[in-house]
Biopython code that builds the backbone (N, CA, C, O; Angstrom):
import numpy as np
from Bio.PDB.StructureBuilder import StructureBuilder

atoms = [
    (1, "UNK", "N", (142.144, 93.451, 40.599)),
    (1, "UNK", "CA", (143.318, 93.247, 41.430)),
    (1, "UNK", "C", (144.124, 92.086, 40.834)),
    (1, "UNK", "O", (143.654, 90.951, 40.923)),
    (2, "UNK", "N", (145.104, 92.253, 40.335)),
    (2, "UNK", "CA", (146.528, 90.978, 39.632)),
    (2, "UNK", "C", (146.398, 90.088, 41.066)),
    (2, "UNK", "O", (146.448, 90.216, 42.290)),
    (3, "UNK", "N", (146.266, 89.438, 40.370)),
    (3, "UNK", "CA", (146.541, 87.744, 40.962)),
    (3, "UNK", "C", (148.353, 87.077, 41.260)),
    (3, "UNK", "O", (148.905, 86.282, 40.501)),
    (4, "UNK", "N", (148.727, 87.425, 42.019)),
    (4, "UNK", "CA", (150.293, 86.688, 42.278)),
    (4, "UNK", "C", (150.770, 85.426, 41.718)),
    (4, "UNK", "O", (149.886, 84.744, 42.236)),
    (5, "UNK", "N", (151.275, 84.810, 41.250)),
    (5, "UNK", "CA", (151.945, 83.631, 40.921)),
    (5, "UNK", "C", (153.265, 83.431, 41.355)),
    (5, "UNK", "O", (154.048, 84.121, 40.702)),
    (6, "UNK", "N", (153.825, 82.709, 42.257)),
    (6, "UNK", "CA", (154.982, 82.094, 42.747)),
    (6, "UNK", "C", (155.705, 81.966, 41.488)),
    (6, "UNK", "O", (154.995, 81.999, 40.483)),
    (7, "UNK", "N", (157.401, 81.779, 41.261)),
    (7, "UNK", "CA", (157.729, 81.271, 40.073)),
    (7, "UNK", "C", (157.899, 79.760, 40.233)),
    (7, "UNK", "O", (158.481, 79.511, 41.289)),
    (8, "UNK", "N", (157.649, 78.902, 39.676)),
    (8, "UNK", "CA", (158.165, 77.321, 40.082)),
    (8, "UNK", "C", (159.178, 77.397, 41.126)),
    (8, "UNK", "O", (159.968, 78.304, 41.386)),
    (9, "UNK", "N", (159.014, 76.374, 41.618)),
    (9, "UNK", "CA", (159.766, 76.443, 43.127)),
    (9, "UNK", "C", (160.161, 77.331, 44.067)),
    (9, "UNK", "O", (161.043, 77.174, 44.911)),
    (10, "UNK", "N", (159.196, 78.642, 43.812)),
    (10, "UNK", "CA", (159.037, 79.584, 44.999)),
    (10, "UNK", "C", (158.289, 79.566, 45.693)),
    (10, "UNK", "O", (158.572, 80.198, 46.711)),
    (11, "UNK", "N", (156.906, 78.902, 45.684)),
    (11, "UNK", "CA", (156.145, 78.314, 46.759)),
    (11, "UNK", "C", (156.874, 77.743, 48.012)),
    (11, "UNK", "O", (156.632, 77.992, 49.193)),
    (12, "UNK", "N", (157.631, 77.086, 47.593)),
    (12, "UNK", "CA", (158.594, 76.553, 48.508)),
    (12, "UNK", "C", (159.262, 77.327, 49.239)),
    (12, "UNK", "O", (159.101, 77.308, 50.459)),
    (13, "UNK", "N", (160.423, 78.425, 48.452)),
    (13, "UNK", "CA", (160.889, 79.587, 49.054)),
    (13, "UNK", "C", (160.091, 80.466, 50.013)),
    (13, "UNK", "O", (160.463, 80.942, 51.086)),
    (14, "UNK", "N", (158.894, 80.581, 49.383)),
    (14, "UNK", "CA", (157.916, 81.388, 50.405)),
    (14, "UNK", "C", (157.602, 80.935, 51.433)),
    (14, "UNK", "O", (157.945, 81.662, 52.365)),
    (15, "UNK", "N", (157.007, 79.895, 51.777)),
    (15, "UNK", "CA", (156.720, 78.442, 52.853)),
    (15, "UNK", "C", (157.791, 78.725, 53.737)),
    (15, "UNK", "O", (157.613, 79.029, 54.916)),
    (16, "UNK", "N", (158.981, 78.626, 53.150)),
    (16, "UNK", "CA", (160.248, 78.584, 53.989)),
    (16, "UNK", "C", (160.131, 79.800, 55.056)),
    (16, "UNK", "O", (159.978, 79.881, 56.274)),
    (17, "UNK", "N", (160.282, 80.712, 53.966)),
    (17, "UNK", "CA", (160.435, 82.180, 54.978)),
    (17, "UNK", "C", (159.509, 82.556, 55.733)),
    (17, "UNK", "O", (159.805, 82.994, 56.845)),
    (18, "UNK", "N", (157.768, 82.459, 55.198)),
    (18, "UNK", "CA", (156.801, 82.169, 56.081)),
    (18, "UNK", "C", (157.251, 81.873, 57.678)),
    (18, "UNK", "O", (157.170, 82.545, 58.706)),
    (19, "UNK", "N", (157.907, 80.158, 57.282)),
    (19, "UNK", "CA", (158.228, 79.603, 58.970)),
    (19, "UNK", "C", (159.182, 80.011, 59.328)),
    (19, "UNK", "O", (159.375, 79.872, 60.536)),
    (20, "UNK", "N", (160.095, 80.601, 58.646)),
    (20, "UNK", "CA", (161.019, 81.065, 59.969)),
    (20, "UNK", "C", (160.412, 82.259, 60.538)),
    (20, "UNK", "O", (160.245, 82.402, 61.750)),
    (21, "UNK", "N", (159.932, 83.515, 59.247)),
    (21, "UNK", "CA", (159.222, 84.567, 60.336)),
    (21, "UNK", "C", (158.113, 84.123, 61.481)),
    (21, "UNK", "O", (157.659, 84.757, 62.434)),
    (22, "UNK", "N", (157.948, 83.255, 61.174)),
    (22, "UNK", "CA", (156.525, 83.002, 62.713)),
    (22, "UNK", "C", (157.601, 81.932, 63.574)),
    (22, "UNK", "O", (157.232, 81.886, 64.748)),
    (23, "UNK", "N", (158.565, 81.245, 63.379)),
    (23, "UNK", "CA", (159.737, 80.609, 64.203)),
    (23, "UNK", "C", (159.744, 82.008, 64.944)),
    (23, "UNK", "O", (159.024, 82.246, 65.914)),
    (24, "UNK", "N", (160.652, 82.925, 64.372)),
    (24, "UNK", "CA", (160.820, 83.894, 65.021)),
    (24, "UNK", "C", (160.505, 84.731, 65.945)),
    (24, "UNK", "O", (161.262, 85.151, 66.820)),
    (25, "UNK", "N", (158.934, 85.110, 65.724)),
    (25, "UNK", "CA", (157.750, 85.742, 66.584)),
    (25, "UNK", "C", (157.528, 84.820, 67.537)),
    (25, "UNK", "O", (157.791, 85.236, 68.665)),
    (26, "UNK", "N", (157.051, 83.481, 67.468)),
    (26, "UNK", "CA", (156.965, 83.004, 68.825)),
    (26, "UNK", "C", (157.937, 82.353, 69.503)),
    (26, "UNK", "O", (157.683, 81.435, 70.283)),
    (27, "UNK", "N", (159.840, 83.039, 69.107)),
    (27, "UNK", "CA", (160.739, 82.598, 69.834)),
    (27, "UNK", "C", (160.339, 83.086, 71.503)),
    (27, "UNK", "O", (160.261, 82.213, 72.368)),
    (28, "UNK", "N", (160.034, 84.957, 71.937)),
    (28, "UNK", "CA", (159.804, 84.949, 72.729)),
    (28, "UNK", "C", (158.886, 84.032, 73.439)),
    (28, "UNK", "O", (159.278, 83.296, 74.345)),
    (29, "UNK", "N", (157.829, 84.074, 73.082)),
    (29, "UNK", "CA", (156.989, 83.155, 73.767)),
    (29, "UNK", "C", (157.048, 82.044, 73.740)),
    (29, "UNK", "O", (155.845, 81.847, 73.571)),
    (30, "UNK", "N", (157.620, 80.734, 73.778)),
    (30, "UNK", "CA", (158.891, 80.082, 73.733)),
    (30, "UNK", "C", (159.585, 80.100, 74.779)),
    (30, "UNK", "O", (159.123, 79.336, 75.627)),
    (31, "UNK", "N", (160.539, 80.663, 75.111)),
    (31, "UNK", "CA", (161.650, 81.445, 76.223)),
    (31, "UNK", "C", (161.145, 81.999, 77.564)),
    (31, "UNK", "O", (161.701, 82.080, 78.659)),
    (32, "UNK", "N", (159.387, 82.513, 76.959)),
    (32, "UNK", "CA", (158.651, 82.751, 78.189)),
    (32, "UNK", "C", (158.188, 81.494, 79.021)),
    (32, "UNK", "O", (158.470, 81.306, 80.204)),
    (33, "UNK", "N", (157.324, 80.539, 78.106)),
    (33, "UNK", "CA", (157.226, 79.725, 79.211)),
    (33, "UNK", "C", (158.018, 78.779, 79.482)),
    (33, "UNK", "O", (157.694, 77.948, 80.331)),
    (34, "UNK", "N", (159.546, 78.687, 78.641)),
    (34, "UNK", "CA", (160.669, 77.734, 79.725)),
    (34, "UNK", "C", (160.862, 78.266, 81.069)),
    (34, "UNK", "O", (160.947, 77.601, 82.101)),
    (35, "UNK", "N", (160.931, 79.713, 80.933)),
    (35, "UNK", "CA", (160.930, 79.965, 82.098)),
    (35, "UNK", "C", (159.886, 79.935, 83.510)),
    (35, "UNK", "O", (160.025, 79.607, 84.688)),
    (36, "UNK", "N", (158.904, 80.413, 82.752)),
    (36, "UNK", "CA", (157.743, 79.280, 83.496)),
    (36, "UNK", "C", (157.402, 78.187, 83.969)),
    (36, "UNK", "O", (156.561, 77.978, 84.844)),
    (37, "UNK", "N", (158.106, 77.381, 83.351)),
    (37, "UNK", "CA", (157.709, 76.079, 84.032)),
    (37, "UNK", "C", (159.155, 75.875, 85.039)),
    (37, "UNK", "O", (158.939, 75.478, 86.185)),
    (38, "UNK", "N", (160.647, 76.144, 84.620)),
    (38, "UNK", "CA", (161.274, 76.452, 85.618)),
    (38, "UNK", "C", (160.671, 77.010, 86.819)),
    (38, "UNK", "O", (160.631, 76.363, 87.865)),
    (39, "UNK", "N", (160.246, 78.075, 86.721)),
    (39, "UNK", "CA", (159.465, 77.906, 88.693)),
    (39, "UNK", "C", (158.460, 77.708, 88.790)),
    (39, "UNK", "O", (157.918, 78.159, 89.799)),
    (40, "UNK", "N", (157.901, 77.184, 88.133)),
    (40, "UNK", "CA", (156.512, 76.178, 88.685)),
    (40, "UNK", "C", (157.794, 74.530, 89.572)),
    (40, "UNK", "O", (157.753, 73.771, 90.540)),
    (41, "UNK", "N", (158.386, 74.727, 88.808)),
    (41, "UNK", "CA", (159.091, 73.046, 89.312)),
    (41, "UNK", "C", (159.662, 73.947, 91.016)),
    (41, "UNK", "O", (159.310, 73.758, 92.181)),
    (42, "UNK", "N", (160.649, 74.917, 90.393)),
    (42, "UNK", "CA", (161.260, 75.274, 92.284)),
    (42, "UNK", "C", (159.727, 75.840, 92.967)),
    (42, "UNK", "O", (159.629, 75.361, 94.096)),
    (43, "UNK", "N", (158.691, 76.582, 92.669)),
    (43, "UNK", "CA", (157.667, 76.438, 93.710)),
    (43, "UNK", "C", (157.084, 74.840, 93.860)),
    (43, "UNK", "O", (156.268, 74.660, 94.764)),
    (44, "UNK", "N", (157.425, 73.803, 93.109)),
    (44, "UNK", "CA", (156.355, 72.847, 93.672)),
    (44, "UNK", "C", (157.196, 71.959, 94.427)),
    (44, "UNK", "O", (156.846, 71.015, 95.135)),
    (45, "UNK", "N", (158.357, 72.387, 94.181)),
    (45, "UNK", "CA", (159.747, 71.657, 94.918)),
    (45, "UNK", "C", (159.666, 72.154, 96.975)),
    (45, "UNK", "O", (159.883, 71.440, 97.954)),
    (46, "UNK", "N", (159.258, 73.669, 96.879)),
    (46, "UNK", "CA", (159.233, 74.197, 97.674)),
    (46, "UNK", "C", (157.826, 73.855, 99.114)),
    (46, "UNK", "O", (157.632, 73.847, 100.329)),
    (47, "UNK", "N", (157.269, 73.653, 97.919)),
    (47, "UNK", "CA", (155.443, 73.308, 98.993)),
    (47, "UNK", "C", (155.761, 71.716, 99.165)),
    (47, "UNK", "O", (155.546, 71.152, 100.238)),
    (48, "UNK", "N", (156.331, 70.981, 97.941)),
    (48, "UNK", "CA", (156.258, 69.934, 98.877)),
    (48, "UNK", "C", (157.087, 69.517, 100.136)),
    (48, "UNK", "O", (156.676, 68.576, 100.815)),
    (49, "UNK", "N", (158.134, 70.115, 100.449)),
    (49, "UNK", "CA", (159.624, 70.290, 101.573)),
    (49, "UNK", "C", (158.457, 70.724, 102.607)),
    (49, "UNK", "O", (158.132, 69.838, 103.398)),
    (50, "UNK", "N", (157.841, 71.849, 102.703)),
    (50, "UNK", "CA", (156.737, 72.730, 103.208)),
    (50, "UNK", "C", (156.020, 71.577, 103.864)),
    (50, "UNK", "O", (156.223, 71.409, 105.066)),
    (51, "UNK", "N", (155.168, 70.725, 103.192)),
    (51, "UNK", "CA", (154.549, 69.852, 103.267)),
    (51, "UNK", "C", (155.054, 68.899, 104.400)),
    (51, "UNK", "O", (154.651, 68.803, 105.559)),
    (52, "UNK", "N", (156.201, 68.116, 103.648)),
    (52, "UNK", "CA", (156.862, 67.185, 104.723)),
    (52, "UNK", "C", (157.074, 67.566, 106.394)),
    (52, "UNK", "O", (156.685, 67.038, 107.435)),
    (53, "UNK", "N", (157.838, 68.676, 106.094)),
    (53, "UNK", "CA", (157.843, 69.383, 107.762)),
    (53, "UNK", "C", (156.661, 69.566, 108.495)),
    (53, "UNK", "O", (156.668, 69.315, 109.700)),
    (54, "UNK", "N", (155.569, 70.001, 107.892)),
    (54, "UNK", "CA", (154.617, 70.045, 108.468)),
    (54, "UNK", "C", (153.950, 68.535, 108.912)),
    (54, "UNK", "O", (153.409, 68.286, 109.989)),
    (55, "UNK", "N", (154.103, 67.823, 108.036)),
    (55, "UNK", "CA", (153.555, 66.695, 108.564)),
    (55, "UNK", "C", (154.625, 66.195, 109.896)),
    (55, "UNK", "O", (154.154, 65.904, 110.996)),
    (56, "UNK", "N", (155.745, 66.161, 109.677)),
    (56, "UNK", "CA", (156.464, 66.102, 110.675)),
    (56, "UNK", "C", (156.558, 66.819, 112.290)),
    (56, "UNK", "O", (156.893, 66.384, 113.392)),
    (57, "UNK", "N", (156.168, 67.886, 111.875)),
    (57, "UNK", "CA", (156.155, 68.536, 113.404)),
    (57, "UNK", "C", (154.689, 68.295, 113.741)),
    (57, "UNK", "O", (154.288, 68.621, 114.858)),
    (58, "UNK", "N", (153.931, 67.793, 112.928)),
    (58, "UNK", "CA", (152.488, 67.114, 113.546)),
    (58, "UNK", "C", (152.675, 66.556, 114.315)),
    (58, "UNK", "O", (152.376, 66.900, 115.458)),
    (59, "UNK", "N", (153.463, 65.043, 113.917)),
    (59, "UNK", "CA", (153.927, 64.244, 114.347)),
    (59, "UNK", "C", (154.299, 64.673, 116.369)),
    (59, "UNK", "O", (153.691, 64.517, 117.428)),
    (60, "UNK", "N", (155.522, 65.203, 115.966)),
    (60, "UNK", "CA", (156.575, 65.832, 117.142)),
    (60, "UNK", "C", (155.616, 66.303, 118.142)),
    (60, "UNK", "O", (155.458, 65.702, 119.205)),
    (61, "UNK", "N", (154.887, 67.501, 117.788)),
    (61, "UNK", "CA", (153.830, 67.924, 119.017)),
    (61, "UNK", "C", (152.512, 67.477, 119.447)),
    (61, "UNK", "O", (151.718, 67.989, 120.235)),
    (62, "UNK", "N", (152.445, 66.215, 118.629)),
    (62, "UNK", "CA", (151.241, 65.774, 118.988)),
    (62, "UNK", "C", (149.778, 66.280, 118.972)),
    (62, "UNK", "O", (148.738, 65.814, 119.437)),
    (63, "UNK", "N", (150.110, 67.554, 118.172)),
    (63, "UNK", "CA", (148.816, 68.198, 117.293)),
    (63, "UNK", "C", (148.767, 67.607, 115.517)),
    (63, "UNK", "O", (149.520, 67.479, 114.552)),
    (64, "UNK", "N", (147.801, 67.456, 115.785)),
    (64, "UNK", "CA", (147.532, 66.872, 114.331)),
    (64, "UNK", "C", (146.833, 67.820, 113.619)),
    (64, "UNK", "O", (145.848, 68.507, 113.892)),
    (65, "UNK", "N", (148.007, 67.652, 112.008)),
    (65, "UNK", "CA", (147.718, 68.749, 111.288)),
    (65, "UNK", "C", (146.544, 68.207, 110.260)),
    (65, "UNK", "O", (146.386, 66.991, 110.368)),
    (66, "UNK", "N", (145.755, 68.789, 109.363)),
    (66, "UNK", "CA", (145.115, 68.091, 108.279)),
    (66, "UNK", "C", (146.240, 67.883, 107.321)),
    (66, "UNK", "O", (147.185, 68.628, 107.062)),
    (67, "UNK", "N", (145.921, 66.674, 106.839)),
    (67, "UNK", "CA", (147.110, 66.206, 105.978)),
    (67, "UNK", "C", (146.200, 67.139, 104.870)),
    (67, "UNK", "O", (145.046, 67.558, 104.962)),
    (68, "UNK", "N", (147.289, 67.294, 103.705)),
    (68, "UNK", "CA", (146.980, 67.718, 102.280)),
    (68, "UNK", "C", (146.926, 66.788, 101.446)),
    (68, "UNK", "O", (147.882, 66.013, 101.410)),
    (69, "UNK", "N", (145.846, 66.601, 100.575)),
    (69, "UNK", "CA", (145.739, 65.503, 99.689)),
    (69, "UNK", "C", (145.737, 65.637, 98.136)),
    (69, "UNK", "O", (145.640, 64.633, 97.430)),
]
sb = StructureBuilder()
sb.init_structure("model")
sb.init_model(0)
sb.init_chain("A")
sb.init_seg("    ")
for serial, (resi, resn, name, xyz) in enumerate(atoms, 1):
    if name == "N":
        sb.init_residue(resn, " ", resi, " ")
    sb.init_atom(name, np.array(xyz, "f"), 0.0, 1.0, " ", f" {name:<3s}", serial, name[0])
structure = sb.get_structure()
């Protein structure tokens, strides 16, 4: 089986294109979890609002809730 040889300073060229094709492939996945962590932030935005009220209408009716810790 022939053995490949780069020409001088195509190692480099190759390297290059290497990273952009795998840049490329894990652009989606990438894009996936920005969006992921975007609603991890509005769900944790959401439980803690959740949270407050509840502790609050503890308060108000004089049933006591278990706090969350």
């Amino acid at each position: 089986m022939p053995h490949f040889r780069a020409p001088p300073g195509g190692e480099q060229y190759v390297g290059q294109m290497m990273d952009e094709k795998l840049d490329r492939k894990l652009q989606p996945i990438v894009d996936r979890l920005d969006k992921l962590e975007e609603s991890s932030e509005e769900v944790r935005s959401g439980v803690n609002a959740l949270l407050e009220w509840a502790e609050e209408c503890g308060n108000v009716i004089k049933f006591p809730l278990p706090k969350v810790k």
